[in-house]
C-alpha positions in Angstrom: 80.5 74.0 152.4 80.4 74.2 148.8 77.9 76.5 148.5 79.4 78.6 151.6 83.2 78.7 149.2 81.0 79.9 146.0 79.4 82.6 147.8 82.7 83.8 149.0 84.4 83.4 145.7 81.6 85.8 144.7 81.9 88.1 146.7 85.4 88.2 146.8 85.4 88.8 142.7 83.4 91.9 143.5 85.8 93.1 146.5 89.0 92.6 144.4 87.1 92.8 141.0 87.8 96.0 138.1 84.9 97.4 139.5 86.8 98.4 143.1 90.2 98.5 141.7 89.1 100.9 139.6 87.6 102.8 143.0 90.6 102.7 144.7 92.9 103.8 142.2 90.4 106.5 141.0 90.2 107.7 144.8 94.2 107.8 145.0 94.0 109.6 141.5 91.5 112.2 143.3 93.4 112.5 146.4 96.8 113.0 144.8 95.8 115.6 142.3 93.5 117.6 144.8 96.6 117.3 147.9 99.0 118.7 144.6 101.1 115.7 144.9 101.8 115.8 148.3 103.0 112.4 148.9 106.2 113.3 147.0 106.1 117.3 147.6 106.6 116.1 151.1 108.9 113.6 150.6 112.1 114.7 152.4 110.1 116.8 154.9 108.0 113.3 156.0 111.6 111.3 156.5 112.3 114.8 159.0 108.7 115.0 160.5 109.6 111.0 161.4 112.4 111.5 163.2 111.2 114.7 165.1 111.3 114.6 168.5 109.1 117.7 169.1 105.9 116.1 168.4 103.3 117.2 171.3 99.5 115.8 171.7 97.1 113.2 173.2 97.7 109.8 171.4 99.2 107.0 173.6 102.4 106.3 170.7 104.6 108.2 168.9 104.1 109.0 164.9 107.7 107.0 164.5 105.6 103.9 166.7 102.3 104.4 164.5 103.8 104.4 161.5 106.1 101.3 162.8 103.0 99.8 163.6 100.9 100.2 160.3 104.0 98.8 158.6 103.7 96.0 160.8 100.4 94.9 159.5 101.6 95.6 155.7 105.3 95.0 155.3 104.8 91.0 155.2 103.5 88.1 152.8 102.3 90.7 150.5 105.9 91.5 150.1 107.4 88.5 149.1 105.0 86.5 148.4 102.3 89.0 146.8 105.2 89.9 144.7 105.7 86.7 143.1 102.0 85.8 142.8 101.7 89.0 140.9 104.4 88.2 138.4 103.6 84.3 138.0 99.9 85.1 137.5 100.8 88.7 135.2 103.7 88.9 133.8 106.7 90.6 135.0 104.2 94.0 133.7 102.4 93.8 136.9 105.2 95.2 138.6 105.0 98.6 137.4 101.1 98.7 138.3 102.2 97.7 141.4 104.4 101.0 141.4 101.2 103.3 140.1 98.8 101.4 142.8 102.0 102.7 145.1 102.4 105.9 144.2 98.7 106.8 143.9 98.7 105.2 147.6 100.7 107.5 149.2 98.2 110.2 149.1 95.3 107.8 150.4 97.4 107.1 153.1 97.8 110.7 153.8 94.1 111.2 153.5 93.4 108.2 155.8 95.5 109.4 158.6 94.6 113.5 158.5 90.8 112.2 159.0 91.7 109.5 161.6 93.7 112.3 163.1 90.8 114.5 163.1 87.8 112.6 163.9 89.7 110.3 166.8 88.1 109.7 170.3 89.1 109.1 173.8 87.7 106.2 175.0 86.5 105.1 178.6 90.1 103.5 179.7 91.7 106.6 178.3 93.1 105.6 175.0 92.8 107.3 171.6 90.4 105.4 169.5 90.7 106.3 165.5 90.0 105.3 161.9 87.2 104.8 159.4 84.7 104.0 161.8 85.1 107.1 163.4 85.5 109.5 161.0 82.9 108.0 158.9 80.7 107.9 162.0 81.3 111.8 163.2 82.9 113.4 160.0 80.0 113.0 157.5 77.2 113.9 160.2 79.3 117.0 160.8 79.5 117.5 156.9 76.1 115.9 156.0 73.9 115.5 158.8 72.2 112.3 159.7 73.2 109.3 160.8 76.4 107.4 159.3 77.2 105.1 162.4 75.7 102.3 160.4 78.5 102.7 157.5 81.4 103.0 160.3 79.7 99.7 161.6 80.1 97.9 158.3 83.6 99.0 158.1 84.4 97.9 161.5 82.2 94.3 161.2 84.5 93.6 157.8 87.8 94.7 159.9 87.2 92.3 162.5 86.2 89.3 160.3 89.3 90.4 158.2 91.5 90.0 161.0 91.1 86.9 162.1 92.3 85.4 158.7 94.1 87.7 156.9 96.2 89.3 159.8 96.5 85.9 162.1 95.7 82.2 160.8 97.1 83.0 157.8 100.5 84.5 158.7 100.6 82.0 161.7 100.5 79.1 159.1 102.7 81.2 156.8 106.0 81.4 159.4 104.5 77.6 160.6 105.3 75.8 156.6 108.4 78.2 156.8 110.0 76.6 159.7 109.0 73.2 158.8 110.3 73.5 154.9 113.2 75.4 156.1 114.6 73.7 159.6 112.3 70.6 160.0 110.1 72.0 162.9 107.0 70.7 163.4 103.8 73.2 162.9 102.5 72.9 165.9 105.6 73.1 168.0 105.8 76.9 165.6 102.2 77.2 167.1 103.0 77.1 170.9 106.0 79.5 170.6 104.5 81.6 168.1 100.8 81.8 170.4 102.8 82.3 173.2 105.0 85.2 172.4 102.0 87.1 170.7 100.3 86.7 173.7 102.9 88.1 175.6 103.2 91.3 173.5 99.1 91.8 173.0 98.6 91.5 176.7 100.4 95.0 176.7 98.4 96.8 174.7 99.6 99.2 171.7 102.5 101.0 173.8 103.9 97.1 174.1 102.6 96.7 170.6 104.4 99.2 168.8 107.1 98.8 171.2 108.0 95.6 169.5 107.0 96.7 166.1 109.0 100.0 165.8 112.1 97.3 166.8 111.5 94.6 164.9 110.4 96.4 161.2 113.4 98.9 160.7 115.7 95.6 161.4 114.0 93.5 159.2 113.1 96.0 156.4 116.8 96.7 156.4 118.1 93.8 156.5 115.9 92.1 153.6 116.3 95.2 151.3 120.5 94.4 152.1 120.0 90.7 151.2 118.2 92.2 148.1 120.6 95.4 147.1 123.8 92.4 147.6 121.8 90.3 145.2 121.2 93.1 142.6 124.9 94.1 142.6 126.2 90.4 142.2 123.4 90.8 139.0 123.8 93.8 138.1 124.8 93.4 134.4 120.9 91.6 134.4 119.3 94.6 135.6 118.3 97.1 132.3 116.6 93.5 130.4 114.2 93.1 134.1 113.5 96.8 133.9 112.8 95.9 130.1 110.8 93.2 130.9 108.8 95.1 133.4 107.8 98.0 131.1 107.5 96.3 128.4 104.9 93.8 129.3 103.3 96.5 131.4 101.5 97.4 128.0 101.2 94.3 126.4 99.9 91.8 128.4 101.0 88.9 126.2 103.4 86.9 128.2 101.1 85.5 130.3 98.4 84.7 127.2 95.6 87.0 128.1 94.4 90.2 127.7 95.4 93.6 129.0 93.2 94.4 131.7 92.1 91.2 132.7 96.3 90.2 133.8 98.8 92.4 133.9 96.4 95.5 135.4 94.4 93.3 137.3 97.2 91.4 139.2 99.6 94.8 139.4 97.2 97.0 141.3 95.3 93.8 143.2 98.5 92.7 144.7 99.5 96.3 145.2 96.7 97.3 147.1 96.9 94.0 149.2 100.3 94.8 150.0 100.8 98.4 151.3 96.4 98.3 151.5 96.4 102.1 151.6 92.4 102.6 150.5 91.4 99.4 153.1 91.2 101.4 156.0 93.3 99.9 157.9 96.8 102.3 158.5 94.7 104.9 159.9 93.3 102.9 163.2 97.1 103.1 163.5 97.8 106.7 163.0 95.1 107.7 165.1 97.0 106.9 168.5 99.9 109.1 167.7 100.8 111.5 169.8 100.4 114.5 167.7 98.0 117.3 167.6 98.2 118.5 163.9 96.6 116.2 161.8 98.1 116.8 158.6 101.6 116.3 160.3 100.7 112.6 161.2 99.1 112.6 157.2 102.4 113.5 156.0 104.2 110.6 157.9 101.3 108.1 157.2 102.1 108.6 153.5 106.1 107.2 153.9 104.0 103.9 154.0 102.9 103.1 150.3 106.7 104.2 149.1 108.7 102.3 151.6 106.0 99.1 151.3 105.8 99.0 147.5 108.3 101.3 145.7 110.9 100.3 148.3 110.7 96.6 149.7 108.3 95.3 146.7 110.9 96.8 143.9 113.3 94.5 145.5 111.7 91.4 146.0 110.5 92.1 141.9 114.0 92.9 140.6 115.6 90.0 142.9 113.1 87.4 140.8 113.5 89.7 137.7 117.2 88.8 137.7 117.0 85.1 139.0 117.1 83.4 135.5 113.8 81.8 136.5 112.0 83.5 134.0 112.2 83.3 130.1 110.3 84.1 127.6 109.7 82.3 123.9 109.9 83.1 120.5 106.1 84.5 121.1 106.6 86.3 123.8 104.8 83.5 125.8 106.6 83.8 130.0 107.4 80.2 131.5 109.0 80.4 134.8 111.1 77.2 136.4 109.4 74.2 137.8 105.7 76.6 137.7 107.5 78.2 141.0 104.7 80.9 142.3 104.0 82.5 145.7 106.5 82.3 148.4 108.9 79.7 146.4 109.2 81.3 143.6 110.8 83.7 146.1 112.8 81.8 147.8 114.2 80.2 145.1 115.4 83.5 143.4 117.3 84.4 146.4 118.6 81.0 146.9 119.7 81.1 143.3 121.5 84.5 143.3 122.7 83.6 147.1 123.8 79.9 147.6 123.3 79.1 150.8 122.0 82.1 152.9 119.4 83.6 149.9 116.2 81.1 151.1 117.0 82.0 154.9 117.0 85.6 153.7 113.1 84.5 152.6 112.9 82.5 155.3 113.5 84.5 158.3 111.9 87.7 156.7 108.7 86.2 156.3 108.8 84.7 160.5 109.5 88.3 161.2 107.2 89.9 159.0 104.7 87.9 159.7 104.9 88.0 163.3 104.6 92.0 162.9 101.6 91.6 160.9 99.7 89.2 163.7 100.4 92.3 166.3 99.6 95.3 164.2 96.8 93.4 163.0 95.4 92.5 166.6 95.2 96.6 167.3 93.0 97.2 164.2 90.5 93.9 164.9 90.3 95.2 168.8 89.8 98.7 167.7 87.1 97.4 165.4 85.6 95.1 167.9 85.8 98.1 170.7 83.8 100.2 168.0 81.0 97.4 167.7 81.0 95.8 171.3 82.3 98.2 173.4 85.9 98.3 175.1 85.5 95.1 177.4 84.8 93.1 175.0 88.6 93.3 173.7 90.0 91.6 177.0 87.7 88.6 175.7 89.5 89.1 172.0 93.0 88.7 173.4 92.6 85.0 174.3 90.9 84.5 171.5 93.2 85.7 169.2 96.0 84.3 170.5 94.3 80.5 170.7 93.7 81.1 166.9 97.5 82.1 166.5 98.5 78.6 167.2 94.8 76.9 165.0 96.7 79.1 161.6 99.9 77.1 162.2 98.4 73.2 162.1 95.0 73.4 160.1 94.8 74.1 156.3 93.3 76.8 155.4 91.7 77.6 152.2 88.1 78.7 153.6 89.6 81.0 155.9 92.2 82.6 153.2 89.0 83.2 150.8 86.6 84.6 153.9 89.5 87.0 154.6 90.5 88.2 151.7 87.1 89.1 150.5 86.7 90.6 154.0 89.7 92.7 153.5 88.5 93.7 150.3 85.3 94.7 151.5 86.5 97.2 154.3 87.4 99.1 151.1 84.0 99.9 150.2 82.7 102.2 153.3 86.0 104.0 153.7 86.3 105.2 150.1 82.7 106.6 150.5 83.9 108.3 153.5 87.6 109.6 152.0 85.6 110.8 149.2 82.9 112.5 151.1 85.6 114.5 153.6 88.0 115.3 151.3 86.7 118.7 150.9 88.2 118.1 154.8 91.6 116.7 154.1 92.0 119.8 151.5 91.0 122.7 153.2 93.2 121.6 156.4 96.1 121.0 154.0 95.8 124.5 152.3 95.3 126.1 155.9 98.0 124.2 157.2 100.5 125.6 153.9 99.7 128.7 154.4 100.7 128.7 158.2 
C-alpha cells in the first residue's frame, strides 16, 4: 500500500505539477488571444444565447440544461472548500491566480465545447455521444491522418477512474461529515438517502440528469452568492484591505514563507483549474448533448462556466474569508489564520463568524447540494467515458455500480481514493490539451466564418 500511495503521489506531482499548469494556462493563453478574447467579447451575447429559446438541432438537452449540467460537476467542494485550501496553503495572493486561471478558462471552455460540438456522435440507443475522446479520436485523423483512437482512449480510461473518486466517494463523504458535524446524522444513514436519491435520478439518464441539475444549480448558486453578497455588505468597510491583501501577496509570496512560484502561483491556478476544470476535458462530454446545431453557439455558452465558477462564486467564498478576521498577518508579513482552520472549516467558520447562527448552514447546505450535483453531472461524463471504451451496455452495469459506491464515500475514509482521483483528474488534462492544441486551427476558422455570417 505504501508503495501503491508513493506512486500516486508521483504521479499526481506531475499531473498538478508547474510542468502542466504551465500547459494549461499556456493553452488558455493560446486559445484566448487566437479566439480575440472571445470569452468576454461575448459576454452579454452568451447570458442571451442561454436564455434563447430558438435553439434547433440533434442533442437530447438543451444548451441552458448542458451548461446546468457541467456546472453541476464544477460548482462544488472546489468552491468552498478549494477556496480555502488555496488561501491557507498560499496566501490570500492565490486568489487572484485563481481569477487569471478563470479568465484564461473561459476561452478553453469555449474551445472544448465548439470541438465536442463538432466532432459528436449518435450512438446505437440514439443519443449524442461528445467530448475529448471523440474529437481527439475523429478530429485529428481528419486533420492529420492516422490513427488517434488510442489518445481519446487514454482520455476516456483517466475519466472513468477519475470519476469514481473525485466526482462520487469523495463528494458522498463530503455531504456525509457535513450532516454529521452539522445535525448529528450518522454517515451511513447520509449514505442510504444519498445512494438512493442518486439512483433515482441516474436511472433516467441525462434528460433526468440535467433535469435536476438545471433546478437545483441556479437555486443554490443564488442562494450561496446572497448568503455571501449579505455578508460582504455587513463587512463592507473590510473590503479595499482583502482586495489589498489579495494583490498584494499575489506578487510577493511571503505570507505564507516560501517562494513565488512554488505557493502563491502554484496553489492559485491548481485550485483554479480544479474548480471550474476548463482544460480537463470534462465540460465538453456535457456540451456535446445540446441541442444545437452551430457549434460555436454552444462554445459561446460553454464559456459562461469559468466566469460564473471562479470570478463569480469563488470571489465570494475568497472575499467572505478575506473579511472574516480569521486571517492576520505579522510585523513580517508572515499570514496565521485562527485555530490552523483550512479546507471546508475554514469556510464555514468565516460565514458562521460574519453570520451568527445561519452562516455555517449557509456552508452547510451548499456543499449537500453542490455536491449532490457534482455526483450526477459526474456520472454522465464516467458513462460517456465508459460507453467510449466498453461500449454502450456496459453503462447499465455502471449505474449500480456507482450508486453502491455513493453510499461506500459516505462511511469509509478515504485518503487513497482522494490521491488516485485527483491525479486521475489531472491526467485527463494531458490528451485533451494535445488535442485543443492540435484543432484549434478548427475552433478558429469556424469562429471567423461564423463572425462573418
Amino acid at each position: 500500500m505504501e508503495v501503491l500511495n508513493l506512486v500516486v503521489a508521483k504521479v499526481g506531482g506531475f499531473a498538478w505539477g508547474p510542468i502542466m499548469i504551465f500547459f494549461l494556462v499556456g493553452t488558455g493563453v493560446y486559445l484566448t488571444f487566437g479566439t480575440r478574447v472571445v470569452q468576454f467579447r461575448k459576454l452579454i451575447y452568451a447570458f442571451q444565447l442561454l436564455f434563447s429559446k430558438d435553439h434547433k438541432g440533434d442533442g437530447d438537452i438543451t444548451p441552458f440544461q448542458a451548461l446546468m449540467t457541467s456546472l453541476s460537476a464544477t460548482i462544488g467542494t472546489g468552491n468552498i472548500a478549494g477556496v480555502a485550501t488555496a488561501i491557507a496553503a498560499g496566501g490570500p495572493g492565490a486568489v487572484f491566480w485563481m481569477w487569471v486561471t478563470g479568465a484564461f478558462g473561459g476561452a478553453v471552455k469555449f474551445g472544448e465545447a465548439v470541438l465536442a460540438v463538432k466532432y459528436r456522435i449518435t450512438n446505437e440507443n440514439g443519443e449524442q455521444s461528445g467530448g475529448p475522446m471523440y474529437y481527439i479520436k475523429l478530429g485529428m485523423k481528419e486533420k492529420f491522418g492516422g490513427n488517434w483512437g488510442w489518445l481519446g482512449w487514454a482520455f476516456a480510461l483517466f475519466g472513468f477512474v477519475a470519476s469514481f473518486g473525485i466526482g462520487n466517494m469523495v463528494q458522498s463523504n463530503s455531504v456525509a461529515s457535513a450532516m454529521a458535524s452539522s445535525l448529528s446524522i450518522p454517515t451511513w444513514i447520509t449514505g442510504i438517502v444519498l445512494a438512493i436519491a442518486v439512483g433515482m435520478v441516474i436511472i433516467g439518464g441525462i434528460k433526468t440528469i440535467a433535469g435536476v441539475t438545471s433546478k437545483i444549480v441556479p437555486i443554490m448558486a443564488v442562494a450561496y452568492i446572497a448568503g455571501s453578497i449579505v455578508v460582504l455588505i455587513a463587512k463592507a468597510a473590510m473590503i479595499p484591505d482583502a482586495f489589498g491583501m489579495i494583490f498584494s501577496n499575489a506578487f510577493s509570496g511571503t505570507a505564507v514563507g516560501g517562494g513565488f512560484l512554488g505557493t502563491v502561483v502554484r496553489f492559485g491556478v491548481a485550485r483554479g483549474v480544479f474548480s471550474n476544470e476548463a482544460g480537463l476535458g470534462s465540460a465538453p462530454i456535457a456540451h456535446a448533448a445540446s441541442k444545437i446545431e452551430d457549434p460555436i453557439t454552444q462554445g459561446i455558452i460553454a464559456s459562461l462556466g469559468s466566469f460564473i465558477d471562479t470570478l463569480v462564486v469563488c470571489s465570494m467564498t475568497a472575499l467572505v474569508i478575506l473579511v472574516s478576521g480569521l486571517i492576520s498577518f505579522d510585523a513580517n508579513g508572515l499570514m496565521s489564520i485562527t485555530d490552523s482552520l483550512s479546507g471546508a472549516a475554514l469556510t464555514s467558520t468565516a460565514y458562521a463568524t460574519s453570520l451568527p447562527g445561519i452562516g455555517q448552514f449557509i456552508v452547510t447546505f451548499g456543499l449537500i447540494f453542490f455536491a449532490f450535483s457534482t455526483i450526477l453531472g459526474w456520472f454522465y461524463y464516467g458513462s460517456k467515458c465508459l460507453e467510449y471504451i466498453a461500449g454502450v451496455k456496459a453503462v447499465e452495469y455502471y449505474k449500480w455500480i456507482w450508486a453502491g459506491l455513493t453510499f461506500v464515500g459516505s462511511v469509509v475514509s478515504l485518503d487513497l481514493v482522494w490521491n488516485l482521483s485527483d491525479t486521475f483528474n489531472g491526467l485527463m488534462a494531458i490528451p485533451n490539451l494535445i488535442g485543443l492544441v492540435a484543432l484549434s486551427p478548427v475552433i478558429f476558422s469556424l469562429l471567423k466564418t461564423y463572425e462573418k455570417n
